[in-house]
C-alpha positions, 0 to 999 in steps of 0.5 A, a space after each residue: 636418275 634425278 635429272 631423268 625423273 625432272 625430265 619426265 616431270 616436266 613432261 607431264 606433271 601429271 605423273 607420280 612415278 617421278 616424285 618417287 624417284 625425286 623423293 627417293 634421290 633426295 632422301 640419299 642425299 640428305 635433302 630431307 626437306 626436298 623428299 618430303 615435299 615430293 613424297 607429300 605431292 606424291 600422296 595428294 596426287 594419288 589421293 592418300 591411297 598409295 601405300 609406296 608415297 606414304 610410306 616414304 612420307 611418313 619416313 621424311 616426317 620421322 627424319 624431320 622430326 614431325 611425328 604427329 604427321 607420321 603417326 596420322 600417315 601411319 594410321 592411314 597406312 593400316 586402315 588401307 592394309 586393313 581394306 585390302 584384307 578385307 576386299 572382295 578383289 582378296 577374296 577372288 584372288 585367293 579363292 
């Protein structure tokens, strides 16, 4: 999986999906460092609006012990779910 998502990596950097999968490699190998620095580019790439690079950044800080971190991306985390409550996008779909 790792060498499939540096693959896809290389080939257009642009992409996030293969920092979650390199991330997500990493965490299972123990390489807690590496899974931090793919998720951490994930969440800039995706402007610190995706709830999957966040979640896995703020689980690499608490691994790493970084807990200030975690709590900043774990407030972020509950002010998008609180935006998605209150969406006009909820709103239409459950009307």
């Amino acid at each position: 999986a790792m060498a499939l998502a540096s693959q896809a990596r290389e080939l257009d950097p642009s992409l996030p999906e293969p920092l979650l999968i390199l991330g997500k490699c990493s965490q299972r190998i123990g390489d807690v460092d590496s899974a931090y620095q793919y998720f951490r580019t994930g969440f800039e790439m995706m402007s610190r609006s995706d709830p999957h690079f966040g979640r896995e950044l703020c689980i690499s800080c608490c691994q790493m012990g970084n807990w200030s971190e975690a709590v900043q991306i774990g407030e972020s985390l509950v002010k998008m779910a609180e935006a998605l409550q209150n969406s006009p996008l909820k709103a239409g779909l459950y009307s």
